[in-house]
LUMVO-292522 format. One record per residue (C-alpha): residue number from 1; residue in one letter; x, y, z. Coordinates in pm, 1 decimal, always signed. Layout:
N
(NUM; 'a'; (X; Y; Z)) ...
//
This chain:
435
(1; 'x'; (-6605.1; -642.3; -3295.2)) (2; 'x'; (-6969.8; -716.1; -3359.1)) (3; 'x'; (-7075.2; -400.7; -3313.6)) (4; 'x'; (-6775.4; -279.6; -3585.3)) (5; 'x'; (-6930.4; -483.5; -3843.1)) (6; 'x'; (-7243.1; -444.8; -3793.4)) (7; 'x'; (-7120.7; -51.6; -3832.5)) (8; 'x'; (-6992.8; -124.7; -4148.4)) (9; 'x'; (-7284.3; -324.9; -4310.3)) (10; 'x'; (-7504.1; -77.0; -4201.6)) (11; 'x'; (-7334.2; +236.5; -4389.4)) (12; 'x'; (-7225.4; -10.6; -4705.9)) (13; 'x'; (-7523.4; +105.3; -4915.2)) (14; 'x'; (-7471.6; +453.3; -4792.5)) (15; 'x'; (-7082.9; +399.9; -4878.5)) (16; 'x'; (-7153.2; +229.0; -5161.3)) (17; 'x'; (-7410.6; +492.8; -5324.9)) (18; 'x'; (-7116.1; +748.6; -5256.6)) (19; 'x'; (-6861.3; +596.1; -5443.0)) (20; 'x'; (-7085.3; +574.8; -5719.7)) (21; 'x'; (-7135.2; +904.2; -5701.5)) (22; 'x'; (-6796.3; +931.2; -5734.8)) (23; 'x'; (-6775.5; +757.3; -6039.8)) (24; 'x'; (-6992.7; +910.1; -6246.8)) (25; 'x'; (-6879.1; +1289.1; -6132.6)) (26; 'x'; (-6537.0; +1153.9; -6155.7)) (27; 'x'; (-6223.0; +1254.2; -5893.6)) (28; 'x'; (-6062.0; +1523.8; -6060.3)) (29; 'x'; (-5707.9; +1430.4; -5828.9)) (30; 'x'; (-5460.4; +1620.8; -5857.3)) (31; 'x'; (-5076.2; +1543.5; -5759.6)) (32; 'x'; (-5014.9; +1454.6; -5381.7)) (33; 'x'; (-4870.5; +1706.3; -5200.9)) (34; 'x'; (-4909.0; +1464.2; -4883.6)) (35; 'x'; (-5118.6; +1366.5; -4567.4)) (36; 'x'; (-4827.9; +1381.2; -4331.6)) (37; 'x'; (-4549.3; +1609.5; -4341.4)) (38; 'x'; (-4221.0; +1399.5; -4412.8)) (39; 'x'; (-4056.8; +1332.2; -4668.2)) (40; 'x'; (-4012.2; +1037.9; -4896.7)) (41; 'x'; (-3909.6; +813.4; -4619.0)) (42; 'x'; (-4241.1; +822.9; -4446.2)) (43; 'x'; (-4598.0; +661.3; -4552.0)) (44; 'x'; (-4901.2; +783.4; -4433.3)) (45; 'x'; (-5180.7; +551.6; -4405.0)) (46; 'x'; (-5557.0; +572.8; -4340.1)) (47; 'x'; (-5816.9; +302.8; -4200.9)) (48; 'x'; (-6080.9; +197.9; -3947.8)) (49; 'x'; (-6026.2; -124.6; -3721.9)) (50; 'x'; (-6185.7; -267.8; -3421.7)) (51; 'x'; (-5954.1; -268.2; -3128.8)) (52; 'x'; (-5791.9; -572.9; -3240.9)) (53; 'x'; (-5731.1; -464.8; -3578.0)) (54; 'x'; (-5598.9; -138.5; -3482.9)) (55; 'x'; (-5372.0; -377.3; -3257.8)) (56; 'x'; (-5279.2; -613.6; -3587.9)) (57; 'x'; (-5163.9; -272.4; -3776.8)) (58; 'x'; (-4974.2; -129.5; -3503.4)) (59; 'x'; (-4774.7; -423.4; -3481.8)) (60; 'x'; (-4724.4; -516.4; -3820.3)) (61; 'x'; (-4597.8; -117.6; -3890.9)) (62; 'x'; (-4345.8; -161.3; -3628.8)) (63; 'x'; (-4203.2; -443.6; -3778.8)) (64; 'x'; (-4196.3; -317.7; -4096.0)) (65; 'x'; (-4006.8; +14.0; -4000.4)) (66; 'x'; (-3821.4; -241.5; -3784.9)) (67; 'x'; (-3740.4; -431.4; -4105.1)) (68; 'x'; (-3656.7; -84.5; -4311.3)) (69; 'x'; (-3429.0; +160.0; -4110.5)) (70; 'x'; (-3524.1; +514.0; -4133.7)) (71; 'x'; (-3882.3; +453.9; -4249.4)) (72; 'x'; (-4189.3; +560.5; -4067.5)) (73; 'x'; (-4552.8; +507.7; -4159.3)) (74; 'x'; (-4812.9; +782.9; -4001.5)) (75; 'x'; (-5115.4; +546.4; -3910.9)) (76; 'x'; (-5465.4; +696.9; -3956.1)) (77; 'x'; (-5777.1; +569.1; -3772.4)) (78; 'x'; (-6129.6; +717.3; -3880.6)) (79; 'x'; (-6473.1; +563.2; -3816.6)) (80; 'x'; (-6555.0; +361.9; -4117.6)) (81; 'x'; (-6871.6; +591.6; -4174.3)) (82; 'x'; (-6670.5; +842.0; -4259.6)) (83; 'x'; (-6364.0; +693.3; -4420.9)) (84; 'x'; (-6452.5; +699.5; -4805.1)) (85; 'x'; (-6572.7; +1050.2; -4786.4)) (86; 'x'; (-6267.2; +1180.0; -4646.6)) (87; 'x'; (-6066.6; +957.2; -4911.4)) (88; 'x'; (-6258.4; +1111.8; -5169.1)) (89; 'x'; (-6223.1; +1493.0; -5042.4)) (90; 'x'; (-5849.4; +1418.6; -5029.4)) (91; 'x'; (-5863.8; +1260.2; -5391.7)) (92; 'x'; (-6031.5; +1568.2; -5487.7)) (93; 'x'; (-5745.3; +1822.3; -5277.0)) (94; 'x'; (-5417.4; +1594.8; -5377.6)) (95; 'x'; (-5399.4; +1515.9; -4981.2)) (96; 'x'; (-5467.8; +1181.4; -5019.9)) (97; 'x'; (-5281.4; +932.7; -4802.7)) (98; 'x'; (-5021.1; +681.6; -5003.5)) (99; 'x'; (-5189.0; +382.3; -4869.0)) (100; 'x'; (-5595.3; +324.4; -4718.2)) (101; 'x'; (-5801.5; +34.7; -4662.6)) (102; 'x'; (-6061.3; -49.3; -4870.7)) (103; 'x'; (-6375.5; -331.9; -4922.7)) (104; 'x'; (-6373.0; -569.7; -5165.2)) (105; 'x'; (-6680.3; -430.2; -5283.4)) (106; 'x'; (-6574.0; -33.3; -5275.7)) (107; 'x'; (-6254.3; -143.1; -5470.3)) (108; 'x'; (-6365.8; -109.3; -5812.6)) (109; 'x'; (-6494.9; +284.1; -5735.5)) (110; 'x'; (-6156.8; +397.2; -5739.2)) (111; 'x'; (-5944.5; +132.5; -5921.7)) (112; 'x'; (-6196.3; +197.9; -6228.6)) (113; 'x'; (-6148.2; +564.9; -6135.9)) (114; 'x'; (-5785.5; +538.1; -6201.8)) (115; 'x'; (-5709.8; +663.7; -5857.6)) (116; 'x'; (-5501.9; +335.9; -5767.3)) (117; 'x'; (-5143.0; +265.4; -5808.2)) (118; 'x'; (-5107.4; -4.2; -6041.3)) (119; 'x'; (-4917.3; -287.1; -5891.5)) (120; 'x'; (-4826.7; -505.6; -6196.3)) (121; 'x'; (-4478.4; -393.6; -6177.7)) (122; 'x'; (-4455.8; -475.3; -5803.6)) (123; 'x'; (-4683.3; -841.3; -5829.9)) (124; 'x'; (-4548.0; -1069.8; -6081.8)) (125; 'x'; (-4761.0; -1329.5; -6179.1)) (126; 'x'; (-4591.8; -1592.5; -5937.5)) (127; 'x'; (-4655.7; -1303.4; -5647.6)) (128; 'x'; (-5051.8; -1323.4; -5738.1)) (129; 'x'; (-5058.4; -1702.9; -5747.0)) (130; 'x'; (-4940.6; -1657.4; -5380.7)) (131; 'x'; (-5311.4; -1617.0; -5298.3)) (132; 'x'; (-5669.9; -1761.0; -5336.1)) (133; 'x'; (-5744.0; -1691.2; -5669.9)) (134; 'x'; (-6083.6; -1517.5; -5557.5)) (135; 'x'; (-5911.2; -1292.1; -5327.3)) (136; 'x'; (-5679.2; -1196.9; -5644.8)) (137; 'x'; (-5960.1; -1164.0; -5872.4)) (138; 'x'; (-6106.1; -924.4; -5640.9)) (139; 'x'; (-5845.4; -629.3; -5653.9)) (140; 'x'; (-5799.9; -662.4; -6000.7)) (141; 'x'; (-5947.3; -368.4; -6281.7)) (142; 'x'; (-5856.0; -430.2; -6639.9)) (143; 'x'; (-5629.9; -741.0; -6594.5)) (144; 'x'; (-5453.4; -536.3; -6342.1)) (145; 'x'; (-5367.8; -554.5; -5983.6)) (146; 'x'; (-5464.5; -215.5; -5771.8)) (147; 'x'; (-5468.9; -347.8; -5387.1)) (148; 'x'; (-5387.8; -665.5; -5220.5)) (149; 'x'; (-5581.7; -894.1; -5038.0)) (150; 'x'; (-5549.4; -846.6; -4660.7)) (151; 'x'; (-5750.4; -1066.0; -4518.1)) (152; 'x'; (-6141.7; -1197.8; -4563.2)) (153; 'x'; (-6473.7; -1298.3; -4386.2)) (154; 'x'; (-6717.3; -1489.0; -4458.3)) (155; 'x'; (-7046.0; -1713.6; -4322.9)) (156; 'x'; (-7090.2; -2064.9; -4212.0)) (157; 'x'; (-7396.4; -2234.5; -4037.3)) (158; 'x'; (-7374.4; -2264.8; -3657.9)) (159; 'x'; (-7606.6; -2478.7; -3478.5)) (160; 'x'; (-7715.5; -2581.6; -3069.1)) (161; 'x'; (-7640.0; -2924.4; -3008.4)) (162; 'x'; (-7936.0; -2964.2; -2728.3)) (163; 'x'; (-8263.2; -2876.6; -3001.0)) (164; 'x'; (-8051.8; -3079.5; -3279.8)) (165; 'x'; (-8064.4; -3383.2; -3006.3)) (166; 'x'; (-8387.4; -3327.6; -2935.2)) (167; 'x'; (-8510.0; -3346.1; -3296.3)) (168; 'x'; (-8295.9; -3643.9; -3351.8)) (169; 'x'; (-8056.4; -3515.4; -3612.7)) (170; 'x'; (-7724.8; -3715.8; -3516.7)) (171; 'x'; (-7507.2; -3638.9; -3829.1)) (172; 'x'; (-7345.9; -3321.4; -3900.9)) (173; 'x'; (-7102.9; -3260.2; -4199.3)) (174; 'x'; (-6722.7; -3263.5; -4075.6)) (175; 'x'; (-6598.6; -3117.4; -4445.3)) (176; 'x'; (-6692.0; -2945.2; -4765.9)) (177; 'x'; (-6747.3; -3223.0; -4933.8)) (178; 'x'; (-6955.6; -3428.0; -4704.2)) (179; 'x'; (-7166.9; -3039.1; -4653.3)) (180; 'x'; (-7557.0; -3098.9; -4683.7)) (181; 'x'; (-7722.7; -3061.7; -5022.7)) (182; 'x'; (-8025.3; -2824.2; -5005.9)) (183; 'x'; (-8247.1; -3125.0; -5017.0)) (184; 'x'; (-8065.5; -3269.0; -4711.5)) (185; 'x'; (-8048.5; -2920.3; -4532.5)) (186; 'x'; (-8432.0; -2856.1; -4589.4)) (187; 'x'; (-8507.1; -3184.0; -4423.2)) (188; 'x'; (-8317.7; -3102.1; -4150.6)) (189; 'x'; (-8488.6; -2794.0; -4109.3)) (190; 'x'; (-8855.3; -2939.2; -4129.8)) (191; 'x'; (-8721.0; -3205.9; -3895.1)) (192; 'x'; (-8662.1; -2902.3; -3661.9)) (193; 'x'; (-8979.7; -2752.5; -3723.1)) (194; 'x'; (-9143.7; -3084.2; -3628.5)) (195; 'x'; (-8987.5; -3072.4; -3297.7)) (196; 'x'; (-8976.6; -2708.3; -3236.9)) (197; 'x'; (-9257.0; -2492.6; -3019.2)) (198; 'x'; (-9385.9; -2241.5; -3247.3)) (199; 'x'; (-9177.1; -1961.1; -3103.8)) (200; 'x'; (-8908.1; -2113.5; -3189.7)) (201; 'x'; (-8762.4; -2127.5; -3540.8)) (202; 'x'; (-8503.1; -2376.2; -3706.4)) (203; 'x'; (-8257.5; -2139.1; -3860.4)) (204; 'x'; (-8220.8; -1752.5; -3959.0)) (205; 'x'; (-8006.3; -1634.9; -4236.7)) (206; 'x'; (-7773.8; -1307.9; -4253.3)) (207; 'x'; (-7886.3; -1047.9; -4540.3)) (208; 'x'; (-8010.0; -868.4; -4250.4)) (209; 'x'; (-7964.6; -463.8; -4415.9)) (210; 'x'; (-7672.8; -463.6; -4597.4)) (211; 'x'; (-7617.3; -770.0; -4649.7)) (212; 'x'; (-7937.1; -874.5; -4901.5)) (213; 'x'; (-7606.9; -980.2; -5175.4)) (214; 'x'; (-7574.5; -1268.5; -4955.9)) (215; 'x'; (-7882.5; -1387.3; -5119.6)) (216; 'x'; (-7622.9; -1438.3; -5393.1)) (217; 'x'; (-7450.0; -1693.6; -5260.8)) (218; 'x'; (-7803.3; -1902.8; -5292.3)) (219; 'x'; (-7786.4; -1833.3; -5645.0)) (220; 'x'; (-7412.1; -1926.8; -5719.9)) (221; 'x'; (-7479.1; -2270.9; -5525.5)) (222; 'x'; (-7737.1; -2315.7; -5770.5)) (223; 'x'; (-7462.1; -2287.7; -6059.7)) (224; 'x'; (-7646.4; -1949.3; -6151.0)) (225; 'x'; (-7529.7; -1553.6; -6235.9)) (226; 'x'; (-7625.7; -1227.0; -6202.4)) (227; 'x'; (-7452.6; -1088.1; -6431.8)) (228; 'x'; (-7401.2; -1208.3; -6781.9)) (229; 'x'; (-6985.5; -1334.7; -6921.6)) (230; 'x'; (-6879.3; -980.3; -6980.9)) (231; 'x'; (-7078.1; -797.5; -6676.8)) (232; 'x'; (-7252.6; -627.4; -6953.3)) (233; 'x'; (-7628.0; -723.0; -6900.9)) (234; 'x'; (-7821.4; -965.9; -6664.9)) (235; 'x'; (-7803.1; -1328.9; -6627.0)) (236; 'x'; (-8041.9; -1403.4; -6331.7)) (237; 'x'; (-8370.4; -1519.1; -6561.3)) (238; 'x'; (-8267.4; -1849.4; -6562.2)) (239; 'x'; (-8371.1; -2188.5; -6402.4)) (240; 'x'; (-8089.1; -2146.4; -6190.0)) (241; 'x'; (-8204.9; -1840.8; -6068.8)) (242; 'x'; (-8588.6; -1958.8; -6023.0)) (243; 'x'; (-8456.8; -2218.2; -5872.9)) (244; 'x'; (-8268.2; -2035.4; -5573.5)) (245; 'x'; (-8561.3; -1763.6; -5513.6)) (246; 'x'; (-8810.4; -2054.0; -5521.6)) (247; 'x'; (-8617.9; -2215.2; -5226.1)) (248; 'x'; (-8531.7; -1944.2; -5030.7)) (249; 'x'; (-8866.1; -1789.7; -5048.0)) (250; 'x'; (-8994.5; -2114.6; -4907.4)) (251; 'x'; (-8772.1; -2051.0; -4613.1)) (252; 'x'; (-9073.3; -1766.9; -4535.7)) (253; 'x'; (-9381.8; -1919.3; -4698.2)) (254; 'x'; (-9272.0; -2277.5; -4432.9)) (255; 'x'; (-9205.5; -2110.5; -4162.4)) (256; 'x'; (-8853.1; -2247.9; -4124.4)) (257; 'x'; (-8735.7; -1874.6; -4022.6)) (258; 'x'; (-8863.5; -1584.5; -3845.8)) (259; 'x'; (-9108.4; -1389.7; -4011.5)) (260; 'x'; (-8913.4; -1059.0; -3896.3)) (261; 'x'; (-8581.5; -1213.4; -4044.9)) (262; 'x'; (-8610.6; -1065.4; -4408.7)) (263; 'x'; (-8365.8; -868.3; -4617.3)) (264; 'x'; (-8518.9; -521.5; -4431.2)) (265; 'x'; (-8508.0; -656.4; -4055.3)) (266; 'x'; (-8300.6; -513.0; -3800.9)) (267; 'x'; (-8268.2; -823.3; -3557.5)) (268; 'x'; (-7968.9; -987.9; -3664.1)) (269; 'x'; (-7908.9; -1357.1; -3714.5)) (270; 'x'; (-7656.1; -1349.4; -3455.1)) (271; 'x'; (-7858.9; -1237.3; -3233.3)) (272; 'x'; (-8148.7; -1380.0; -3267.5)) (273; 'x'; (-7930.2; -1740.0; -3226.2)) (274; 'x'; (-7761.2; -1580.7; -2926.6)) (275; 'x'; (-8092.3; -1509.6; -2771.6)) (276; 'x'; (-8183.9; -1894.5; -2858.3)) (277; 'x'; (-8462.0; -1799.1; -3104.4)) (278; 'x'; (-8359.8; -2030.3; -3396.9)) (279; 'x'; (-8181.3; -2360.5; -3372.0)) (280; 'x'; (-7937.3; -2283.5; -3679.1)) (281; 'x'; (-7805.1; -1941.7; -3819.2)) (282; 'x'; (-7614.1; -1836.4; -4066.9)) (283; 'x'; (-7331.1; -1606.7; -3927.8)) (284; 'x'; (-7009.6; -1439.0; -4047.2)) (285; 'x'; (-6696.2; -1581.6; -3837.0)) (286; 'x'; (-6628.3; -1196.8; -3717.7)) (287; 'x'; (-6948.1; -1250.0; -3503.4)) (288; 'x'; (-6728.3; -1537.1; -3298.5)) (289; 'x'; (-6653.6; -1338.7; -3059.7)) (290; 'x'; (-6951.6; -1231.1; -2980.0)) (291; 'x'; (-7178.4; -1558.5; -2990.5)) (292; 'x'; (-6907.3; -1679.1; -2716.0)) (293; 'x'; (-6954.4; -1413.2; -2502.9)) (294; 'x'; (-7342.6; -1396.0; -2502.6)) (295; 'x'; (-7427.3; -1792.3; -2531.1)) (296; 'x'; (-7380.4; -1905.6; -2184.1)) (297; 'x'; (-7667.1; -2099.6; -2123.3)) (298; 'x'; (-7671.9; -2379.2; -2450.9)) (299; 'x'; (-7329.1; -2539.8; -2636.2)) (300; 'x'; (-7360.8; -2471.1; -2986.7)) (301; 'x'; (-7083.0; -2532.4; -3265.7)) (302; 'x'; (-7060.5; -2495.6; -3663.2)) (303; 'x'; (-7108.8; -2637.7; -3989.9)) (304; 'x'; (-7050.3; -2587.0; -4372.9)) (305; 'x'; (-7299.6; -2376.2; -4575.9)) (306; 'x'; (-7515.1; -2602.7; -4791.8)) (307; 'x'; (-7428.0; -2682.1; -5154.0)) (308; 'x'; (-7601.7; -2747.6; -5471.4)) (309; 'x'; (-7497.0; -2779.1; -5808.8)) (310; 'x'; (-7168.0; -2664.2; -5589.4)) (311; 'x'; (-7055.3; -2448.7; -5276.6)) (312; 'x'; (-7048.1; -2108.7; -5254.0)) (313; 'x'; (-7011.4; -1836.5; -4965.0)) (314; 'x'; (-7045.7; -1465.9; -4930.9)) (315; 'x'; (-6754.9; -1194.2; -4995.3)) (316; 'x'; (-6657.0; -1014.0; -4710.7)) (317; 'x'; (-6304.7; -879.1; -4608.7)) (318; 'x'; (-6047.9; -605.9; -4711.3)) (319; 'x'; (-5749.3; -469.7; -4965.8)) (320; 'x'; (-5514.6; -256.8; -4878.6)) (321; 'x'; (-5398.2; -46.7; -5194.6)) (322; 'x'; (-5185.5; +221.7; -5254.2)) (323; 'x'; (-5337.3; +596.0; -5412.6)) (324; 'x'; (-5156.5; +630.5; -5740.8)) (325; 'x'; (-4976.5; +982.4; -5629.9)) (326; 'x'; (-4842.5; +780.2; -5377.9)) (327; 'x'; (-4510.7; +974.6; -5271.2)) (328; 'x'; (-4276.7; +704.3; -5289.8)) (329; 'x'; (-4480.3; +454.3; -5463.6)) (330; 'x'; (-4222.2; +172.1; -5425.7)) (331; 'x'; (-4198.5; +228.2; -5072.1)) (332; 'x'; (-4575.6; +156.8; -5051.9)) (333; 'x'; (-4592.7; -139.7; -5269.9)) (334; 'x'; (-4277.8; -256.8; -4995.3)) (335; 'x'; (-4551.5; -195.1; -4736.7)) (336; 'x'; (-4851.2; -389.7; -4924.0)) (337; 'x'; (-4634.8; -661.4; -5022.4)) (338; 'x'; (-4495.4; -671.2; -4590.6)) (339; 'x'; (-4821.3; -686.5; -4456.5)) (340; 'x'; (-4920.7; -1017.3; -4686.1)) (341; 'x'; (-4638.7; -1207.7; -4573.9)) (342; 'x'; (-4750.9; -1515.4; -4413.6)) (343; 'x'; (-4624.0; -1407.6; -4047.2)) (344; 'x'; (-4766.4; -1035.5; -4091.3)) (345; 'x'; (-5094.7; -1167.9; -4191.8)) (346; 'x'; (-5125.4; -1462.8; -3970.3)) (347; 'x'; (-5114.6; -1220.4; -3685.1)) (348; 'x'; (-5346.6; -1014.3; -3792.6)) (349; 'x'; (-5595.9; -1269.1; -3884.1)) (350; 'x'; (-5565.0; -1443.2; -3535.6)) (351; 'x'; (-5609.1; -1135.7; -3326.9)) (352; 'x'; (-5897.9; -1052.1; -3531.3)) (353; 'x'; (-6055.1; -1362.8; -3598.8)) (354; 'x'; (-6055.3; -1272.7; -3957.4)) (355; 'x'; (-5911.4; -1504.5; -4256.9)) (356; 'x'; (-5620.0; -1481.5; -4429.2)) (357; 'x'; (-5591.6; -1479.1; -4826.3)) (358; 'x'; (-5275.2; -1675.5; -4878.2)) (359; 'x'; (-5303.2; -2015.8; -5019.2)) (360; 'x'; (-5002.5; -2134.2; -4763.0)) (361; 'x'; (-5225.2; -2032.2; -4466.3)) (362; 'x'; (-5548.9; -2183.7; -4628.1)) (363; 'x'; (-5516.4; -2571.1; -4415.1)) (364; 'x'; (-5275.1; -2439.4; -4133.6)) (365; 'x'; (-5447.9; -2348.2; -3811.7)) (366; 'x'; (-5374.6; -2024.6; -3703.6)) (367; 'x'; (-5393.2; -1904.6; -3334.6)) (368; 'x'; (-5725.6; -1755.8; -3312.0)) (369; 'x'; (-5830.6; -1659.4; -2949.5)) (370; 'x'; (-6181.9; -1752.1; -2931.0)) (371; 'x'; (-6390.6; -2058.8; -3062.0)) (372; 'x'; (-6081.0; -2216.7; -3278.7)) (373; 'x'; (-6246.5; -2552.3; -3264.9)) (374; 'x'; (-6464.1; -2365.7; -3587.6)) (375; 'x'; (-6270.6; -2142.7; -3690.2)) (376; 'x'; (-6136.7; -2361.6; -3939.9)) (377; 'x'; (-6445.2; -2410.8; -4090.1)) (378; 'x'; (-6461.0; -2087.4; -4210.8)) (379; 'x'; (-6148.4; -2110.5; -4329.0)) (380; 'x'; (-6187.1; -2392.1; -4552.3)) (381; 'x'; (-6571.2; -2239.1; -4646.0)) (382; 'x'; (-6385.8; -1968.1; -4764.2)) (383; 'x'; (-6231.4; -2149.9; -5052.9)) (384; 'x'; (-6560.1; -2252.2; -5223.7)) (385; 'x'; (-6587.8; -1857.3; -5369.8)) (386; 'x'; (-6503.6; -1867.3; -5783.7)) (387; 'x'; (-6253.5; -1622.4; -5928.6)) (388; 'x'; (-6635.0; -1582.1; -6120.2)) (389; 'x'; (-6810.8; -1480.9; -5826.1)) (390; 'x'; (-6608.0; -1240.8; -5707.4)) (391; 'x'; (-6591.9; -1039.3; -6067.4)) (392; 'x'; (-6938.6; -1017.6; -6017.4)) (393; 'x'; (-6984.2; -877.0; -5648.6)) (394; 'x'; (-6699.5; -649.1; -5728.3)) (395; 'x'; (-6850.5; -476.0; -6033.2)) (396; 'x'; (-6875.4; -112.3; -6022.8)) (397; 'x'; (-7242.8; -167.0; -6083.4)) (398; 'x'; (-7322.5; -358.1; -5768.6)) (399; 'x'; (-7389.6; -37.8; -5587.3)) (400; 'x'; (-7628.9; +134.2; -5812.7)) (401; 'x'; (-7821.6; -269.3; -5789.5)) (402; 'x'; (-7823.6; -370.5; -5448.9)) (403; 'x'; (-8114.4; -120.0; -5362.2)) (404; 'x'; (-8374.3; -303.6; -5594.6)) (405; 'x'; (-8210.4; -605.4; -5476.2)) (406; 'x'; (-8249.6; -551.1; -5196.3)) (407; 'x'; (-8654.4; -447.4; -5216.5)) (408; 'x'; (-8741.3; -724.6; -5508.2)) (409; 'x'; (-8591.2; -967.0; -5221.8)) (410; 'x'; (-8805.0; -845.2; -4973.0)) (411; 'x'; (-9103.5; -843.7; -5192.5)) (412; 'x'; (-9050.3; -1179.9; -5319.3)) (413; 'x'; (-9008.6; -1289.6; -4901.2)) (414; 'x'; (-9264.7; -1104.3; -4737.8)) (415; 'x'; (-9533.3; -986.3; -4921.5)) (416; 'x'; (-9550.0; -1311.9; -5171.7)) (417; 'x'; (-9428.8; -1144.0; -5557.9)) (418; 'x'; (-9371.9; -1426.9; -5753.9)) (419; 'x'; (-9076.5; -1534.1; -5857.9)) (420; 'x'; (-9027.0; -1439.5; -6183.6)) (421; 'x'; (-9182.3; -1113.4; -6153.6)) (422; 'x'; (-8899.2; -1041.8; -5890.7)) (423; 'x'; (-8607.4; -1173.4; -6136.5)) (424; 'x'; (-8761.0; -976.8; -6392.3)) (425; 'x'; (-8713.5; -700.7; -6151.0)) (426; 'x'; (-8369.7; -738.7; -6064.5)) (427; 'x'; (-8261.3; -840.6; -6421.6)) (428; 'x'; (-8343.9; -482.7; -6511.7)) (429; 'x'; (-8197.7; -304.9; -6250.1)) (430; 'x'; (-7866.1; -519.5; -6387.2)) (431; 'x'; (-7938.6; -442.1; -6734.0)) (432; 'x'; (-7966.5; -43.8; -6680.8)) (433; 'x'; (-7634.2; -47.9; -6409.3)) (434; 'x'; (-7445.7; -245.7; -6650.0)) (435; 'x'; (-7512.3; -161.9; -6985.1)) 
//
């Protein structure tokens, strides 16, 4: 599954410059003539998936053709390199599949594109407030619902118990509430340091290639924006701002992280923690897997993500929408509205190791296969996104912004720019994507 993901963040610029591409030449569509060759009874939809996902779709499509006699849905699995430009080429033909699954952060290419049935007739209001109101806010366009929220990732702070014994750190927050401030988790990370050898590092953080937006998680903690109210201009010259670039560039300038961990590294924080580089890291939960399989020689286990002025995490995670030629668009809205039932996407989530989107499964512990001691952690850091924070990292803009994010961060991290040379930097780059 690692190796999936890390798939996926590496072609998300690539993916995401496309589907801007997209948007400004526009999909000229056309009316569906179909990507299977049934009738109206039949759906035909297109994703990627790990082995484990593929095995969470095939089962929930039985049941749901189990559940509706005579239907049949046509399952399509393409690398996610190539998904979105074969979407698009089928946009562009009128052979797009009824349903595909999209990123939260790809959504708005095609939703603002008008390419996406419009599921306000299909989602009531009641039917919205069936999930975290961040995962709603994130597949809505105009007020208006054009996916549904499948499931979700996102990061947490694991940690090895031996090198936090040996530094003397004996309390570790059990909740969100009780998570460390940034003052506390800076002193536990110069309490590291102090007991560390110098090859060794107290933490690493993931914005590891595509992921430099989970920078902005730093800057949400801090009560801060990037984008102004009405996503028109920039909001990141502020004190909240300074003050998250300040601190994280101090994670370089202190030597609380490895110098090779920046924005345009290619080690991982997963595994540079697996390889028992850094006492701490910073890791989505899909990496689970994967940290239990390597880490044999050290117990390790997991925290909640610091907090300032409040708590915040990273966006990760997946709709699945309907195209709006959809053949028998009611049929697919059936489908979407199936595979979010609690049991469908409990399933899912647990094979996996993803997190669900319902507010009913938010608190219950699902039956994840590896590491569900944590697991829950995730869960729970999962809530601490704003409806506000997503409507920013799913603007349309975000993928004409993340390259000079992406290079001011690096800048700012390993070559010393100051700090509000690099927010004046990004601030454009927001102010010309966005105006």
């Amino acid at each position: 599954m690692t190796i999936s993901r890390r798939q996926i963040l590496g072609g998300a610029g690539f993916l995401a410059a496309a589907a801007a591409l997209n948007g400004c030449a526009g999909f000229s569509g056309g009316t569906n003539t179909g990507g299977g060759d049934s009738g109206e009874n039949t759906l035909t939809f297109t994703t990627w998936g790990s082995p484990a996902e593929e095995e969470g779709f095939r089962r929930g499509i039985e049941a749901f053709k189990a559940a509706n006699s005579g239907v049949d849905v046509q399952l399509d699995l393409v690398p996610y390199e190539q998904i979105f430009q074969n979407i698009d080429a089928q946009l562009q033909a009128g052979t797009a599949p009824d349903l595909f699954r999209v990123d939260y952060g790809t959504i708005g290419a095609y939703s603002s594109q008008d390419q996406l049935l419009d599921l306000s007739s299909y989602f009531d209001t009641a039917a919205g407030e069936e999930f975290l109101p961040a995962m709603w806010q994130a597949v809505q366009f105009d007020g208006r619902p054009y996916g549904v929220p499948h499931q979700t990732d996102t990061s947490a702070l694991v940690y090895r118990t031996d090198l936090f014994e040996q530094a003397g750190i004996t309390g570790v927050p059990d909740s969100l509430d009780s998570a460390w401030t940034w003052e506390e988790f800076r002193q536990v990370a110069e309490q590291l340091r102090g007991s560390l050898p110098d090859d060794l590092y107290p933490f690493v953080y993931n914005w590891q290639l595509g992921g430099s937006t989970r920078w902005l998680s730093w800057l949400f903690q801090a009560g801060g924006r990037l984008f102004n109210d009405d996503l028109t201009g920039s909001a990141i010259q502020s004190d909240a701002g300074t003050k998250a670039l300040a601190f994280t560039q101090g994670f370089f300038t202190d030597n609380l992280v490895p110098p090779s961990s920046s924005v345009k590294s290619s080690t991982y924080a997963d595994t540079a923690f697996s390889a028992g580089t850094t006492a701490m890291a910073f890791v989505g939960n899909f990496v689970l897997p994967s940290l239990d399989e390597a880490i044999t020689d050290f117990e390790w286990s997991a925290t909640y993500l610091p907090r300032d002025e409040r708590g915040a995490c990273d966006l990760g995670g997946n709709a699945l929408v309907a195209t709006k030629n959809a053949r028998n668009p009611e049929l697919a809205a059936e489908f979407l509205r199936f595979m979010t039932q609690p049991d469908q996407m409990s399933d899912f989530c647990a094979r996996a190791m993803e997190l669900p989107t319902l507010n009913s499964l938010v608190g219950t512990e699902l039956d994840y296969q590896t590491r569900p001691d944590i697991a829950g952690i995730f869960v729970e850091q999962a809530t601490t996104l704003e409806p506000s924070d997503v409507e920013q990292l799913t603007s349309p803009a975000m993928a004409a912004i993340n390259p000079t994010l992406r290079d001011q961060l690096e800048a700012a991290f390993t070559q010393g720019q100051p700090v509000e040379e690099t927010l004046a930097n990004i601030a454009a780059a927001v102010d010309e994507a966005a105006g």
